[in-house]
N, C-alpha and C positions, 0 to 999 in steps of 0.2 A: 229667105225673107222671114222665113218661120222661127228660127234659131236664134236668128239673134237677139231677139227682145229677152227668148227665154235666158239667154247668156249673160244678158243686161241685171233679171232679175236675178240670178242666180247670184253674179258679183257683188249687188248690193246686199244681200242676204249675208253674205259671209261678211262682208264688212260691217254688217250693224252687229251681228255675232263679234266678231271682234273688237267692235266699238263697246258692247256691253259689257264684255268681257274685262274689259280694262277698266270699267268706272264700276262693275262690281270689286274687285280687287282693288281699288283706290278707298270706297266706302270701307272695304275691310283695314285697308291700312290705317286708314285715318280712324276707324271706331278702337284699331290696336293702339295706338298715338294716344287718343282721350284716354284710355285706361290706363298707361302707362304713365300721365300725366297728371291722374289723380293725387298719388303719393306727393307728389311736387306741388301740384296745389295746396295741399293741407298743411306742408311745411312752410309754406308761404306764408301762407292766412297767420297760422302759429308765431312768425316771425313779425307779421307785421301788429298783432296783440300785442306782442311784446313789449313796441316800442310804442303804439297810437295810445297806450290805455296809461302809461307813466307819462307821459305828456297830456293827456286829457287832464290825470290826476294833478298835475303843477299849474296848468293852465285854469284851473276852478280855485284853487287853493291859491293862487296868487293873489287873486278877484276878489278875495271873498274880504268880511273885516274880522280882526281877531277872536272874538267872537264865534263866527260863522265856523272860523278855522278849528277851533278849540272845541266844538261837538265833535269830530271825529268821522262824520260823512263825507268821506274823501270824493265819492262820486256824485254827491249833490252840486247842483250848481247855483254859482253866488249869488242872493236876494237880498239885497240888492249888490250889483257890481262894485265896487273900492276899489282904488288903487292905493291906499293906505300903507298898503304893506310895499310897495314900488318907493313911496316919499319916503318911509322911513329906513328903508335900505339904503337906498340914495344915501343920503345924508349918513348914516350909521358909518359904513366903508369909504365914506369920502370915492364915490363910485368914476366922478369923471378925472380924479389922479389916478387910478389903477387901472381905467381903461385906457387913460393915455398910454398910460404905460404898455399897457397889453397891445396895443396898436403899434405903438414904437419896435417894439419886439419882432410881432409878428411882421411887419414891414419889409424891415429888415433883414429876419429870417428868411422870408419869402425870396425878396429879390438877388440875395447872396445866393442862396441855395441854386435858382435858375440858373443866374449866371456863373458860378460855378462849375456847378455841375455840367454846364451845356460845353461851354471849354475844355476842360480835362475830355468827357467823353469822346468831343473831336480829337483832340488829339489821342486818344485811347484807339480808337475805331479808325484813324486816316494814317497808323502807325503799329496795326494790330501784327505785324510778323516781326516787329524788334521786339528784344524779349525785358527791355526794359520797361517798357507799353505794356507789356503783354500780362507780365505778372503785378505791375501797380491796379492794373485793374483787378485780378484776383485776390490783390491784398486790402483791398477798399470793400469787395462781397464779403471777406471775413469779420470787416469791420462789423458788419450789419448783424454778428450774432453776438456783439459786446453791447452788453445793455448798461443805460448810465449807471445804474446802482451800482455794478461792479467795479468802474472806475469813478465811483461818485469823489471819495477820497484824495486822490491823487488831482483830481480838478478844484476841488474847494483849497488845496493848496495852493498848487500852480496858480488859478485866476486871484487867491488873495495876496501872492507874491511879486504878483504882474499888475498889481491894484484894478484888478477886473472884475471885483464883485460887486458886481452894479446890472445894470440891465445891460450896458454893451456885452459885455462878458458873457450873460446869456443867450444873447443872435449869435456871437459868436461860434459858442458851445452848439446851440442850435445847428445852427449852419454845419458843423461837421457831422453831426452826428445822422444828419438828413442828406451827406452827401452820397454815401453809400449807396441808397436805394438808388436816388437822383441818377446817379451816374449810370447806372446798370439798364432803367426806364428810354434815357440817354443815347447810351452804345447801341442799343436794340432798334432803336428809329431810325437811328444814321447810319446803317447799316445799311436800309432801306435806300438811301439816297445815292442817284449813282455818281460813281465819279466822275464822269463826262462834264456834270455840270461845273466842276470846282476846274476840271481840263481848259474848257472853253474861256473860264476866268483868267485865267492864267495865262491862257494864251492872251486876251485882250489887256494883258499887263497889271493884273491887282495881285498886291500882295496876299500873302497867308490870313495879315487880321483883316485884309478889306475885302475875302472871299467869305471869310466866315461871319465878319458882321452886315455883312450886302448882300450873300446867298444862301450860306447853312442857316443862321439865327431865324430868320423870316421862315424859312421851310420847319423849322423846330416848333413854329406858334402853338400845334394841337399840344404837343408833348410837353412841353414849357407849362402850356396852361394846366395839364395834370402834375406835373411836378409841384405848381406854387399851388396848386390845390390841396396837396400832399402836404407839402410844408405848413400851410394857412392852420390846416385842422392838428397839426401837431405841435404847433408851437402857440398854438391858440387855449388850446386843452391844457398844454404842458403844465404839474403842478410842483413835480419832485426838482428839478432842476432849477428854476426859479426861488424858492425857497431855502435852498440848502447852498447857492452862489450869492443873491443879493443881501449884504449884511444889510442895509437901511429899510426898516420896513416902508418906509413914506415910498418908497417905488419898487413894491411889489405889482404882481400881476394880481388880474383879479380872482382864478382861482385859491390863491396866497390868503389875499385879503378876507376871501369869505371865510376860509378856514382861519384866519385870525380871532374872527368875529362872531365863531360856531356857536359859543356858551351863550351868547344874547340872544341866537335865533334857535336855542333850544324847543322853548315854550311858544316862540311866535311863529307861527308854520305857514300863516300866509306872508309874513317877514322873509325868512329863511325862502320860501320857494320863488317869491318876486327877487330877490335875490339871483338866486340859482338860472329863470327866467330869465333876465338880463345881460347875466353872461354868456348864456349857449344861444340867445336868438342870433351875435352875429354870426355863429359858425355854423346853424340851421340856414341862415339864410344865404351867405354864400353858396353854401352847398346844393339848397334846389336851384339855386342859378345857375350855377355849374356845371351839375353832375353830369349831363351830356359832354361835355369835355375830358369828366373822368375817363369814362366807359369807351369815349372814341381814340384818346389818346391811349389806353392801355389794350384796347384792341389790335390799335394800329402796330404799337411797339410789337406786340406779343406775334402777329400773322405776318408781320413785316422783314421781323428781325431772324 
């Protein structure tokens, strides 16, 4: 009767021993973790200066009146607020023809590129041991290290031969040039998906395109959504390709247009940045609305595939 309490105490002795034991070693791991994590912090912070303090800077200097602009206190901010420098850009660039345009574009860009690409990949990926499959898809990743400039020439031909220099001609151009990555983001997700599902189709009687537009394409939505997100910021930004394809300036983009109209917004700096402002707020704002689509679609491709 005597023994066993002390047996009692004895077990729980070594178990808080080894209960401590392990949360001292976890304190250590995790105090090695903070320290290791310092370095990564300060590259962060570094990273994110970067980009907060040129946007504080355009953000002030848009606001301000030319005047305000023209002292030189980049990080003052505007007393009083203006949008003066917003009307006269407006108007300057004729701003809602170039963003029409730039909209049309990117549109376009956008939903060719998905669809696309989501195509070809299926058949890439549901065809990957015929070796004609097999090397168009390694022929499409080479594409991706041909940058426009170097066949800039041969397409100002070609699309003025083909009466394509216009803004079709550049979603066009767009669209190939964005197919490459697309496809590869693509392959790697559907890879992921098992065949059983496309089995089961097939056995309940649907076609190739009624498997793929009524079970792959729906299953595609995260990846799709980072694809046109991909596309959105590139053919959005895009300034070499539009430029050197569309002979008519009146349908230019709107990076096009600002640089048409640089020498006027030399001197006017709250001009020139309400400008600059106006064209990257849509592709700032899509992108905080997004970006969890980027990150999970390119997760998923990458751990999946």
């Amino acid at each position: 009767m005597t023994v066993q309490p002390a047996l009692v105490v004895e077990g729980t002795d070594a178990e808080l021993t080894r209960e401590t034991g392990k949360a001292r070693r976890a304190d250590g791991a995790r105090m090695r973790g903070d320290k290791k994590n310092v370095p990564l912090t300060i590259v962060l912070i570094l990273c994110a200066v970067t980009v907060i303090v040129p946007l504080y800077v355009t953000l002030t200097t848009a606001f301000k009146t030319q005047s305000q602009a023209a002292e030189g206190n980049a990080f003052s901010l505007p007393a009083p607020f203006s949008v003066e420098g917003f009307v006269t850009a407006w108007n300057l660039t004729n701003f809602p023809a170039a963003f029409l345009v730039s909209i049309l574009i990117t549109a376009g860009s956008v939903a060719g590129t998905v669809i696309l690409g989501a195509l070809a990949s299926f058949a890439i990926s549901r065809n990957w041991d015929h070796r004609l499959f097999r090397w168009s898809f390694f022929y499409l990743l080479a594409a991706m290290f041909i940058p426009f400039p170097v066949v800039a020439l041969p397409q100002i031909q070609l699309t003025g031969l083909a009466g394509l220099d216009n803004p079709l001609g550049v979603t066009i151009l767009h669209i190939m040039f964005q197919l490459s990555f697309s496809i590869l983001l693509f392959t790697a997700f559907l890879r992921s998906i098992p065949a059983e599902l496309e089995e089961s189709a097939r056995i309940d009687g649907a076609t190739t395109w009624q498997t793929f537009w009524r079970l792959i394409f729906p299953l595609l939505a995260p990846m799709s959504a980072t694809v046109g997100i991909f596309a959105f910021l590139a053919s959005w930004n895009d300034f070499m390709m539009p430029s050197l394809i569309t002979s008519d300036p009146a349908l230019q983009t709107l990076p096009v247009v600002q640089n048409i109209f640089q020498t006027q917004f030399s001197n006017n700096y709250n001009v020139s940045f309400a400008s600059y402002l106006m064209a990257m707020a849509p592709a700032i704002v899509v992108y905080l609305f997004t970006q969890r689509w980027v990150m999970e679609g390119v997760t998923q491709g990458a751990v999946k595939g």
